[in-house]
Each structure stands twice: as C-alpha cells, then as structure tokens.
C-alpha positions as CSV (number, residue, x, y, z in Angstrom):
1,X,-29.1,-3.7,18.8
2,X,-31.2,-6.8,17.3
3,X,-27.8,-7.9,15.7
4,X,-25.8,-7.9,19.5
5,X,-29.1,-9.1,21.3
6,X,-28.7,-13.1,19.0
7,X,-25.1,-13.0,19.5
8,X,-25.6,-12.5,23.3
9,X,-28.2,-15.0,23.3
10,X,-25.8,-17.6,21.6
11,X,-22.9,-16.7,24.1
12,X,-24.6,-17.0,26.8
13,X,-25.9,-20.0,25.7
14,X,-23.1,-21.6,25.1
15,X,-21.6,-20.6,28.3
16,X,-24.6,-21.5,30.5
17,X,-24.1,-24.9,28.9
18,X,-20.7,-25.4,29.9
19,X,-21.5,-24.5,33.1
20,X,-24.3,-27.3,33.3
21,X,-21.7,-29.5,32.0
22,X,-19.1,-28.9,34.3
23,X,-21.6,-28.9,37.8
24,X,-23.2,-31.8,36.5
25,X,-19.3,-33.7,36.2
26,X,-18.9,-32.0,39.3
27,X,-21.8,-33.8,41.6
28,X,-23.0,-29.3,42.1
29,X,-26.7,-30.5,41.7
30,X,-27.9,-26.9,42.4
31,X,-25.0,-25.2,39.9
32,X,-26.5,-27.4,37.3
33,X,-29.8,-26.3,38.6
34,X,-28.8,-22.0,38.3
35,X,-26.9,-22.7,35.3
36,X,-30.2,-24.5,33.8
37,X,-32.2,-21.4,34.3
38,X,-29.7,-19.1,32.5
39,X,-29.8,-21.5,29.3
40,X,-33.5,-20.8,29.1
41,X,-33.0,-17.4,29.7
42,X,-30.4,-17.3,26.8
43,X,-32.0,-19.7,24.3
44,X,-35.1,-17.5,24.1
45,X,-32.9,-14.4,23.1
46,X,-31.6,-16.8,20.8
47,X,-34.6,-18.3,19.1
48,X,-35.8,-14.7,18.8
49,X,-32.4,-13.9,16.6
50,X,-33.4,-16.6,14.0
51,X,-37.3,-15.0,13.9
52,X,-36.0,-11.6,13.5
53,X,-33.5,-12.5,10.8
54,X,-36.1,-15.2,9.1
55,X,-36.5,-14.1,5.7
56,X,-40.0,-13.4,4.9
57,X,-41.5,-17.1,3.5
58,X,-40.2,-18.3,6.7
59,X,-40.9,-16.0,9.2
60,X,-43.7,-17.8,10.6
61,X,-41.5,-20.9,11.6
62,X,-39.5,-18.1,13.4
63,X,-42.1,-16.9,15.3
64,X,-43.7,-20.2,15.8
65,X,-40.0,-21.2,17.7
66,X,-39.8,-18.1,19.7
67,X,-43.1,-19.7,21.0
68,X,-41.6,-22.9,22.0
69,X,-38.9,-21.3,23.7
70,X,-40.8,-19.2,25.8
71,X,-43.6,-22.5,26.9
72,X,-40.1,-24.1,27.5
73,X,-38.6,-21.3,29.9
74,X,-41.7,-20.9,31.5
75,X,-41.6,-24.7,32.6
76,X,-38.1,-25.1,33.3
77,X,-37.9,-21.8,35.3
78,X,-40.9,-23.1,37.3
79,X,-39.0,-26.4,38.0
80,X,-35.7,-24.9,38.8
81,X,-36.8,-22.1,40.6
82,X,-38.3,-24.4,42.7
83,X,-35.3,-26.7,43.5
84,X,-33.2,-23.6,44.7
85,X,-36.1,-22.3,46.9
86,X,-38.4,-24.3,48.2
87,X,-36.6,-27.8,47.8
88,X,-33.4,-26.5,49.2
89,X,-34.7,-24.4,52.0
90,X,-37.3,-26.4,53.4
91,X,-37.7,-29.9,55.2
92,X,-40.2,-31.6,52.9
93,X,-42.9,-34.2,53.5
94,X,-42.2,-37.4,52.1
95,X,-44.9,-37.0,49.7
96,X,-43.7,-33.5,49.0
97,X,-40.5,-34.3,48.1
98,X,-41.9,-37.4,46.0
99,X,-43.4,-34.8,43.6
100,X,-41.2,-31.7,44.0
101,X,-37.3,-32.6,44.8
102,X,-35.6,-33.2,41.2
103,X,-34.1,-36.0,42.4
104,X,-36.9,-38.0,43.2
105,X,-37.8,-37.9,39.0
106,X,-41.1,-37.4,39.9
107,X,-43.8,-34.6,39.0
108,X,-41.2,-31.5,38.6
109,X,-38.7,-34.3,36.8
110,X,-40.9,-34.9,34.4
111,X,-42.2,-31.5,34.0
112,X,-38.3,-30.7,33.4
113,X,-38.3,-33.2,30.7
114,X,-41.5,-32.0,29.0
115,X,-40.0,-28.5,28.9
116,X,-36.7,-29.9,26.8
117,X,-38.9,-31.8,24.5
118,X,-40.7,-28.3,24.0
119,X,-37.1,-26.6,23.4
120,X,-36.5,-29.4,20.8
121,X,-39.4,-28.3,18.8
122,X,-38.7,-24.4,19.2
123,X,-34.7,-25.8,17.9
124,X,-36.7,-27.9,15.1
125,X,-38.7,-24.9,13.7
126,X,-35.4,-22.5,14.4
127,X,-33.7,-24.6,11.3
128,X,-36.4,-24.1,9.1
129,X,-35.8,-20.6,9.2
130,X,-32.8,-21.1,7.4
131,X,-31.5,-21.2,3.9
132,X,-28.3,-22.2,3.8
133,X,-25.3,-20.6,1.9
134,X,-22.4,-22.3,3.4
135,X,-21.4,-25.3,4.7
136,X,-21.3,-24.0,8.8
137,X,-25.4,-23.0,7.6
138,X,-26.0,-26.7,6.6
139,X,-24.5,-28.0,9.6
140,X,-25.9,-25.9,12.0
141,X,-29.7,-26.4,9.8
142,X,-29.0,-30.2,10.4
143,X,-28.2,-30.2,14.2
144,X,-31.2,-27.5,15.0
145,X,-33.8,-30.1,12.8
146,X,-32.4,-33.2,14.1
147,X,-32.2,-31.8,17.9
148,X,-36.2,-31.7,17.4
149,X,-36.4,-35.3,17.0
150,X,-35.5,-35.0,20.9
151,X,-39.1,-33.5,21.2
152,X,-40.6,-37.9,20.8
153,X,-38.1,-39.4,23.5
154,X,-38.4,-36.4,26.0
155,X,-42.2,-36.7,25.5
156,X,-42.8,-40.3,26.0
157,X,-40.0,-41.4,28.4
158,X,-42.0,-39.8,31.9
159,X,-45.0,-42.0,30.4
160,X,-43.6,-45.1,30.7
161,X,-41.7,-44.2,33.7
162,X,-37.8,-45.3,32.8
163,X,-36.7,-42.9,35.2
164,X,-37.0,-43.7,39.1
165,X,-35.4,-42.6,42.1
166,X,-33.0,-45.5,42.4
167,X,-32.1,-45.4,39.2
168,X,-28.3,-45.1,38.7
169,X,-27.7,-41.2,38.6
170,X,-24.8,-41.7,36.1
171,X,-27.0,-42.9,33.2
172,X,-28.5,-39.3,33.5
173,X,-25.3,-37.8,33.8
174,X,-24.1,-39.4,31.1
175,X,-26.9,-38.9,29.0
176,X,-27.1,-35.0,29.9
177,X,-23.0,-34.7,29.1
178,X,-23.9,-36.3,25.5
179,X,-26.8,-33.1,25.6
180,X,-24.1,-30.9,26.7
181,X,-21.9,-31.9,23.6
182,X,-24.7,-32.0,20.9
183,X,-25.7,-28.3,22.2
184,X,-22.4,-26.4,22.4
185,X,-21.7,-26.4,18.3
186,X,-25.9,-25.1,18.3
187,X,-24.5,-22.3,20.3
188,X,-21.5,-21.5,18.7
189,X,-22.4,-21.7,15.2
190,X,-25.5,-19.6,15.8
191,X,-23.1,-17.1,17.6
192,X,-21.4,-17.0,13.8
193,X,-24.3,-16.5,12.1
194,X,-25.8,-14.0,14.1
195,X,-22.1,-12.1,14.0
196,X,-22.4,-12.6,10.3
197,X,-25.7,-10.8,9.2
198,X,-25.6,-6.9,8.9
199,X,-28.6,-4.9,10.2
C-alpha cells in the first residue's frame, strides 16, 4: 500500500499538471484553478513517497519535505478554494476583489506564489533524499534540487511587486507553461522510482 500510495501521488501529479497546462492554453481560469488544488493534493502523497522510502541518514530531509508540502497545500488550497467560491459566486467590492480575485495579483496572488516557493523547498529537500544509482536517479535528483532554487524568485517577486493587474497575462502564461514543462519529467520519473522499489 505505501508502494501504490507514491505512484498514485506521482500520477496524479503528473496528470493534474497537464491539466493546468492545457486550461491555462486554453484561457479556463477556473480549470487551471481546480486542477491547481489536485496537484497539491497529489504532491503531498508524493513528497511523503520519498520520506517513507528515505534511507535512514536521510530520513530527516524526507520528513522535513513532507513538511513543506503540506505549509504549501494548506496555502494554495486556501487561495484556490477561494477563487472557485467566493470569488466566482459573489459580486465583490472593489477593494475586495483588489485583495482576493487571482487576477488582480494582489493579496491571494501573492499568497499563491509564496505557497510555490514553499513547494520548491519541500522538492529541494525531496532530492536530498536520494542516492542515486542510475542515470533517471541523477536526473530526477538534479531537477528536484534545482526546482528549489524556485523557492528565492517566488519569494521575493510579490516584494517588489513585478506583477500588477495590467500586466500582460501572457508573460504569466508563458512563464507557468515553462513550470508546466520543468514539472512533468518530476512527476514521471518519481512515478518510476516509486514503481521501482519493492516493499
């Protein structure tokens, strides 16, 4: 059962992601949104697989990623929660909707990109978990340590306030697709190595 609950995780993860891609392409603001939850949903299933599997002198960077990823889901869940409830289904002040509508990139916005720099440390702290044997190991090591460096920009980008309302919406899009692409090969090679261990 621990075996099937990471390569779950991973495939879910990887299909949540596609999903963001293609709504995001697609102009589907709140598919992106649903979708979003679902890869916080799955990324903590799959953060747990590299704890539980951690060999023993790295167990604590396991455990200390499964606690990223659940600060992370707890944020982005609050943020797109929000959008599919409250933002959608009521007619907001303008102040309101200043700090709660996504696509104002105000308070929630910035919340939302706090929450992925908090995933790129839980990622960071994933690949030290592990010891790699083969060459799909050091890849997929590489992309989860480098993905943490994500964890500087996402932090200090809603400081200096880059993002505004009237910024050109394809800058994000474009930036999130490059996310998208960087994120799939995390998803699929954890998938193998999950598939891979015996329990």
């Amino acid at each position: 059962m621990n075996k099937k609950i990471g390569v779950y995780g991973a495939a879910f993860n990887l299909v949540a992601v596609l999903c963001f891609a293609l709504c995001m392409l697609l102009g589907f603001n709140y598919g992106s949104y649903f979708s979003s939850m679902f890869i916080a949903f799955s990324f903590v299933l799959m953060m747990c697989g590299y704890a539980y599997f951690a060999k023993k002198e790295v167990k604590l960077a396991g455990y200390v990623s499964v606690a990223f990823s659940a600060i992370y889901t707890t944020i982005i869940l609050l943020v797109y929660f929000a959008q599919l409830t409250t933002v959608r289904l009521n007619d907001l002040t303008q102040q309101a909707a200043v700090l709660l509508d996504f696509q104002q990139c105000g308070l929630l916005f910035n919340y939302d990109l706090l929450g992925y720099g908090v995933m790129s440390l839980a990622t960071f702290f994933a690949g030290l978990t592990i010891n790699p044997q083969t060459k799909t190991d050091k890849w997929l090591k590489c992309l989860l340590k480098v993905h943490g460096v994500f964890f500087v920009s996402c932090l200090i980008i809603p400081m200096l306030g880059i993002f505004k309302a009237d910024s050109p919406a394809w800058t994000g899009i474009v930036v999130l697709e490059f996310w998208c692409l960087y994120f799939c090969p995390i998803s699929i090679l954890s998938f193998l190595r999950f598939s891979n261990y015996k329990e």
